[in-house]
Structures are given as structure tokens and as C-alpha cells.
N, C-alpha and C positions, 0 to 999 in steps of 0.2 A: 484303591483308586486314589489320582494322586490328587483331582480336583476334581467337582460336578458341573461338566463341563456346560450339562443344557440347564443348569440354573447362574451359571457365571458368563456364558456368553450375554443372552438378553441381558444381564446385568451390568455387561461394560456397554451393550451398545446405549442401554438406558441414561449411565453414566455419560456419558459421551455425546448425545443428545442434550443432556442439561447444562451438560460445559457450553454445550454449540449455542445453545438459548442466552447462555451470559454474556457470553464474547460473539457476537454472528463475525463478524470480519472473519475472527480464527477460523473458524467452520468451514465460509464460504473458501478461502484460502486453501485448507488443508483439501476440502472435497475436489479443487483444481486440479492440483496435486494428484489425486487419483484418476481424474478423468484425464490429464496429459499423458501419465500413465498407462493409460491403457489406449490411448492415441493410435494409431497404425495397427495394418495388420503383421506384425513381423514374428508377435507372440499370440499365441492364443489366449485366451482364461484359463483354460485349465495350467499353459507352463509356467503363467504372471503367476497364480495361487500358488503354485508349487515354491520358486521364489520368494514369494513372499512367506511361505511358511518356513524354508531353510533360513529368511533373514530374522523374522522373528526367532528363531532358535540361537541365532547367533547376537541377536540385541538382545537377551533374556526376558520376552514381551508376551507376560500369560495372553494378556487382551488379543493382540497382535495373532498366537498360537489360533488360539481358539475361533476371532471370526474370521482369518482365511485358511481351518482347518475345516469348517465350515461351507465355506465360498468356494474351496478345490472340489470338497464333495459333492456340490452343485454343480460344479465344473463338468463334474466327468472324472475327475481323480479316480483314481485304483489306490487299493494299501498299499502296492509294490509300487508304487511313483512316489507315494508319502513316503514310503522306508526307503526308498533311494534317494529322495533328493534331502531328506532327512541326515541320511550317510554323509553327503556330499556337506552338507554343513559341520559333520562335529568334523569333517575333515581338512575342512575349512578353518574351526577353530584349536585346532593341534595343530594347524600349520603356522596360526598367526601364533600362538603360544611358542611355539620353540621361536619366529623372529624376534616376540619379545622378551624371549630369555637371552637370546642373543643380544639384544640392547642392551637386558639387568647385566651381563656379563660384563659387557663393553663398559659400562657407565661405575663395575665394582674395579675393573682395573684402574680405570680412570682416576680413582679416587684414592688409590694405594700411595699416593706420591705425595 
């Protein structure tokens, strides 16, 4: 197992809660954020979570993984919507990895002169 997931979730949202106690402005701000977020009907919850769990995979955010891997399952998620849209991220980040090899290349010529 890579982490324990139902002892590290409560523990970020714990953490998370205590930062929101120190700073409220942050808090109130960031929970906006989530409610503009999820504004309209155009996505459901379950494809927002799914999203949000391919972006947390692609920003490398245990916290982020875990409570909307979490919040998909409450959703209505299936493992085969996780493993796909899971797919669609590392495919996401192979893609932007070969543009920025493409850059390193561009910026090692560049430098030859």
C-alpha cells in the first residue's frame, strides 16, 4: 500500500480546518472557489470529482487525490471512470512532457551559439 488512505484523508481535511481557523479570509475565499465551481448544471458531481481527481494527479496533490477520490465515490464514481479518467491524465502529462522537451531542445540550441 502506497499510503493509508482513511487515516490521511481525515488528517488533511483536519489540517485544513486549522489553517482555515488561522487565516478565515483564506478559507472563506478558497470554499468560493468551490462553490463557483460547481455553479451550473453543465457538469455533474460525479464528472467535477472525476476532474478533479485527474488534475490532482497531474498537480502531484496526495491531499487533493484522496478527498476527491473520496467525494467521486460519494458521487456515484465507478473504478472504470477512475481508471479512465485517471488514463486521460498521465496522458495529459506525456503530452505536456514531450512539449517541454520540445522547449529543453529549442532553449539547448539556442544556447549553442
Amino acid at each position: 500500500m502506497l499510503n493509508n488512505w482513511s487515516e490521511y484523508i481525515p488528517a488533511v481535511k483536519k489540517a485544513f480546518g486549522a489553517l482555515g481557523k488561522k487565516h478565515p479570509k483564506m478559507i472563506t475565499a478558497y470554499q468560493a472557489l468551490e462553490t463557483a465551481a460547481a455553479d451550473g448544471d453543465a457538469l455533474d458531481a460525479k464528472t467535477r470529482e472525476l476532474i478533479s481527481m485527474a488534475v490532482a494527479i497531474t498537480t502531484r496533490c496526495d491531499g487533493c487525490i484522496g478527498v476527491h477520490a473520496e467525494a467521486a465515490r460519494r458521487a456515484g464514481a465507478t473504478e472504470a471512470e477512475v481508471a479512465q479518467a485517471l488514463a486521460t491524465a498521465i496522458a495529459m502529462n506525456a503530452g505536456a512532457a514531450y512539449v517541454y522537451s520540445l522547449r529543453a531542445m529549442e532553449a539547448f540550441d539556442q544556447t549553442q551559439k
